[in-house]
C-alpha positions in Angstrom: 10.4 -22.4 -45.7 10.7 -24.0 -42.3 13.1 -21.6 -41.0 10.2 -18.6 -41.7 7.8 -20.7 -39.7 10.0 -21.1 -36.8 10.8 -17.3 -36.8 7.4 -16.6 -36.9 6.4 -19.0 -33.9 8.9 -17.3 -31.8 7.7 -13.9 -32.7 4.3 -14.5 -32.3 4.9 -16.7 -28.4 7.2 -13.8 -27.6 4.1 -11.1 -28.2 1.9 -14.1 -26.7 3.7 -13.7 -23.7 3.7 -10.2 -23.0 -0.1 -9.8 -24.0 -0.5 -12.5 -20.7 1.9 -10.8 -18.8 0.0 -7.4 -19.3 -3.3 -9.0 -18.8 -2.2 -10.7 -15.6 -0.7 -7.4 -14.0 -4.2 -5.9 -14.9 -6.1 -8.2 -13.1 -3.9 -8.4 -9.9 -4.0 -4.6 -10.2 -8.1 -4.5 -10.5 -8.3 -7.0 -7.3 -6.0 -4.8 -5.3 -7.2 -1.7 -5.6 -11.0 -3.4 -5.4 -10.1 -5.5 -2.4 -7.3 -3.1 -0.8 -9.2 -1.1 1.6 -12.2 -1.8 3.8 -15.5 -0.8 2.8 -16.4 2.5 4.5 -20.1 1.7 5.5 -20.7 4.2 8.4 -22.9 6.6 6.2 -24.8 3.9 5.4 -25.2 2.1 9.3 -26.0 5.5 10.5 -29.0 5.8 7.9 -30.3 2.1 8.9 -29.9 3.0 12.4 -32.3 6.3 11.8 -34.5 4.4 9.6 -34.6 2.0 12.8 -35.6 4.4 15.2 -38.2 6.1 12.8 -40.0 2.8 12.2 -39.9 2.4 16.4 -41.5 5.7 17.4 -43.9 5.9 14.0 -45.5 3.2 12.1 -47.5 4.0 8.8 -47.7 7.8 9.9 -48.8 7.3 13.4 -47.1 7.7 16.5 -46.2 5.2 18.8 -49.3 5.5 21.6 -46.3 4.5 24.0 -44.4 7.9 23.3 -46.8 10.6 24.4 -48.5 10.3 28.2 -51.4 13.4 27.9 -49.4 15.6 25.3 -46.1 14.9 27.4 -43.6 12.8 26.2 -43.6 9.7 28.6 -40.1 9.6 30.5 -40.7 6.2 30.8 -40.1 6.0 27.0 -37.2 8.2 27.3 -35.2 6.6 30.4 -36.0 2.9 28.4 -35.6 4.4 24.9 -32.7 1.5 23.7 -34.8 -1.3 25.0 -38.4 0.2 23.5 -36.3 0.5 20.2 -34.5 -2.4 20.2 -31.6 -1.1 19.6 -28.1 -2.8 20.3 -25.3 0.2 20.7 -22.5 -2.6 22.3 -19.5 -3.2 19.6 -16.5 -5.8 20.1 -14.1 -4.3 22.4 -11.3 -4.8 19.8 -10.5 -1.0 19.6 -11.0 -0.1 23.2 -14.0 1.9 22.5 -16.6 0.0 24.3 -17.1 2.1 27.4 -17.1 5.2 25.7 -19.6 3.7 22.9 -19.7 4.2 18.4 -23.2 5.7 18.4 -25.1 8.7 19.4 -28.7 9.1 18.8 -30.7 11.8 19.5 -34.6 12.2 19.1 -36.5 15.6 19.2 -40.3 16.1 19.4 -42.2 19.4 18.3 -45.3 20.7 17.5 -46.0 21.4 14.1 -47.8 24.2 13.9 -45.9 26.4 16.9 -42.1 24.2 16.7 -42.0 23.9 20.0 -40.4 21.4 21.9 -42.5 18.9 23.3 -40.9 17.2 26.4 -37.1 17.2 26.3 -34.6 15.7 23.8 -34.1 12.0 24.0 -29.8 11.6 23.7 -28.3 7.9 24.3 -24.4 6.9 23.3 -21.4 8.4 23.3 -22.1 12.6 23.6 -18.2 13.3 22.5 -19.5 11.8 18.6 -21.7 15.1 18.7 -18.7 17.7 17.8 -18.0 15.7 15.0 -21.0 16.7 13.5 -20.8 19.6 10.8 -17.0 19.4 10.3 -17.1 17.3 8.0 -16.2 19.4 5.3 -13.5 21.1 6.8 -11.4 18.4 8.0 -10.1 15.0 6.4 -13.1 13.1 6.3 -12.1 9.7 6.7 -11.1 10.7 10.1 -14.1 11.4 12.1 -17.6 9.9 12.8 -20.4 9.7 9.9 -23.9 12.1 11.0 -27.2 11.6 9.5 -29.9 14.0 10.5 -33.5 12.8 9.5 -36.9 14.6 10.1 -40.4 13.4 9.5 -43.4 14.0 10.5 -46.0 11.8 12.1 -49.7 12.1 14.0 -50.5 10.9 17.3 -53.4 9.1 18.5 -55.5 12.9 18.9 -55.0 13.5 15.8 -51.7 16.1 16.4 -49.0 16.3 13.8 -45.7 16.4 15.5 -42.3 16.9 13.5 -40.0 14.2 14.7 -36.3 14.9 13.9 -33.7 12.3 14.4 -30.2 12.4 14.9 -27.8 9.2 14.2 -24.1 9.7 15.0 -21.8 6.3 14.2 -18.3 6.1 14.6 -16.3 2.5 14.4 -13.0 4.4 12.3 -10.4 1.6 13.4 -12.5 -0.5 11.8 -13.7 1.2 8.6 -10.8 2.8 7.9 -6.8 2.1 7.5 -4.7 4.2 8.9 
């Protein structure tokens, strides 16, 4: 009768064992392929960075009274456009990438009723991000910058809606990405 129980307790720590062993290599497994690769957030910066420069030229549906000089767009606004925004485009120099910049913005205003251009298109960063736009699909997309195009629109202080559309280019791939 011993001998049965001593069989058993071997059988069943053997199975023990391997039900451990499998439950360990699926947890090591989970954490590596959860914590293996960077998080890929430059959709998401490029969205906050547009949602950044919306709430800058347009608060609650109104246009910034800073923007428009007479129906013109102020080129004071324009030529000061990071500093009136706030907006910080400098990234660690890790990568080499810090004279020729990770972002791209670019800000268009038109009438509503006629869609003309009113004054001419604000455009601060790196210009080279722009060909990346709209390729997207056809090339590995992993490899090239993120582009969010946004457009809203917004009244200004005569009572004048104006269609605002937005353009936010990031690219930071050494960091987001592994090569």
């Amino acid at each position: 009768m011993i001998l049965k129980n001593k069989k058993a307790n071997k059988m069943v720590s053997v199975y023990w064992f391997a039900i451990l062993f499998i439950v360990a290599a699926a947890i090591v497994y989970m954490v590596l392929s959860f914590y293996g690769k960077p998080y890929d957030i430059r959709e998401v910066e490029a969205h906050a960075l547009t949602n950044k420069i919306a709430g800058c030229l347009s608060e609650a549906g109104v246009l910034n009274e800073r923007i428009f000089k007479e129906g013109v767009l102020n080129e004071d606004f324009k030529e000061n456009f990071i500093e009136e925004c706030k907006l910080i485009f400098e990234v660690e120099d890790a990568y080499g990438w810090r004279e020729q910049g990770q972002y791209y913005v670019e800000v268009g205003f038109y009438d509503f009723s006629t869609k003309a251009q009113i004054g001419s298109i604000i455009k601060q960063g790196n210009l080279n991000l722009v060909s990346s736009c709209g390729v997207e699909t056809d090339i590995e997309e992993e490899r090239i910058a993120k582009c969010v195009e946004r457009e809203f629109y917004s009244l200004d202080d005569e009572g004048k809606v104006h269609l605002i559309k937005i353009l936010s280019i990031v690219r930071k791939i050494e960091k987001n990405i592994k090569v």
